[in-house]
C-alpha positions in Angstrom: 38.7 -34.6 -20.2 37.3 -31.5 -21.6 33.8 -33.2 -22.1 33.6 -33.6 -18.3 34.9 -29.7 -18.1 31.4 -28.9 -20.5 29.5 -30.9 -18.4 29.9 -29.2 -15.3 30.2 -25.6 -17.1 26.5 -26.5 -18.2 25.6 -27.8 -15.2 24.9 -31.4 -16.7 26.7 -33.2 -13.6 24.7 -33.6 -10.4 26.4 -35.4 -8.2 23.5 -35.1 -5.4 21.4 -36.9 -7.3 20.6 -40.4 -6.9 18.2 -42.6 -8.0 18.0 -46.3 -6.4 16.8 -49.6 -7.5 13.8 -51.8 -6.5 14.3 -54.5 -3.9 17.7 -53.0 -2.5 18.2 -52.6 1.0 18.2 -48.8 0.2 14.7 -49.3 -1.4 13.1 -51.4 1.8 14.8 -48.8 4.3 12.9 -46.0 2.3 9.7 -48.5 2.3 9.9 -48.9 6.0 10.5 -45.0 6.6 7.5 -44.1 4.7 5.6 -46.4 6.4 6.2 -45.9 10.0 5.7 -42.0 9.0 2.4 -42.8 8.0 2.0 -44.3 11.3 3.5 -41.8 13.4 1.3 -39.0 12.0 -2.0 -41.2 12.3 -1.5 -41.2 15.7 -0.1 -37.6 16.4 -2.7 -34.7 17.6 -2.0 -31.4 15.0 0.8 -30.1 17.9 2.4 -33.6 17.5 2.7 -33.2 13.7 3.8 -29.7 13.7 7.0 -31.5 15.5 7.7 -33.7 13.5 7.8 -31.2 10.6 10.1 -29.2 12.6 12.2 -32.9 12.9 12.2 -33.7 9.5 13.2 -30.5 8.2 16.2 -30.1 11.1 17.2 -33.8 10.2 17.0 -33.0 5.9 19.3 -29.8 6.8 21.7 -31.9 8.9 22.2 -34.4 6.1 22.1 -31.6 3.5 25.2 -30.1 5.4 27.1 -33.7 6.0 25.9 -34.7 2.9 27.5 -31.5 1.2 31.0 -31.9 3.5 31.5 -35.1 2.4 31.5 -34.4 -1.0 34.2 -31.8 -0.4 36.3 -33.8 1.2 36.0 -36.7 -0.8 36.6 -34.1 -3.5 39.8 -32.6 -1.5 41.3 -36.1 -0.4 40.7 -37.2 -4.6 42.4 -34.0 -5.8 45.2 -34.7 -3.0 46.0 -37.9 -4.5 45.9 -36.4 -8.0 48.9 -34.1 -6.7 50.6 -36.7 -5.0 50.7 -39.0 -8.1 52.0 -36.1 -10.5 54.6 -34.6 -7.8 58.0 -34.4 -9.2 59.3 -34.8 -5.3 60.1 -38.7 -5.6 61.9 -38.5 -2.3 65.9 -39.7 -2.1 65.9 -41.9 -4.9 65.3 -40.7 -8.6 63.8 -43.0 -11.8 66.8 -43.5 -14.5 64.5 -41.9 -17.0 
């Protein structure tokens, strides 16, 4: 327990990032992104790429805020359950020991 306490004192847990493996679906979705980027700016005039800068940075700050929400409540709902489980409040009936 207190080694995971160090850990994110010194900053050595980073729970945003990720790395992914080769031939996963997550790996061929990323494959087929990049690619159809790569088309998309091909055939954009310099106006049409501007736009989808401005896309791509509103759609990285949309998933940088869900993205950061979900880890608090996934953090919230893990720490609920904690409480729960240590709670002395065992309702109407009480353990014999």
């Amino acid at each position: 327990m207190r080694q995971i306490l160090k850990d994110l004192y010194f900053g050595n847990i980073q729970p945003n990032e990720k790395t992914f493996s080769k031939n996963t679906d997550f790996a061929k979705a990323v494959k087929n992104l990049e690619k159809n980027e790569a088309l998309l700016r091909e055939a954009l005039n310099a106006e049409g790429k501007a736009a989808l800068d401005e896309y791509q940075a509103a759609d990285g700050k949309i998933n940088e805020i869900t993205n950061l929400q979900c880890f608090i409540d996934g953090f919230r709902l893990g720490t609920k359950l904690t409480l729960a489980a240590l709670s002395e409040d065992d309702g109407e009936l009480r353990p014999l020991v």
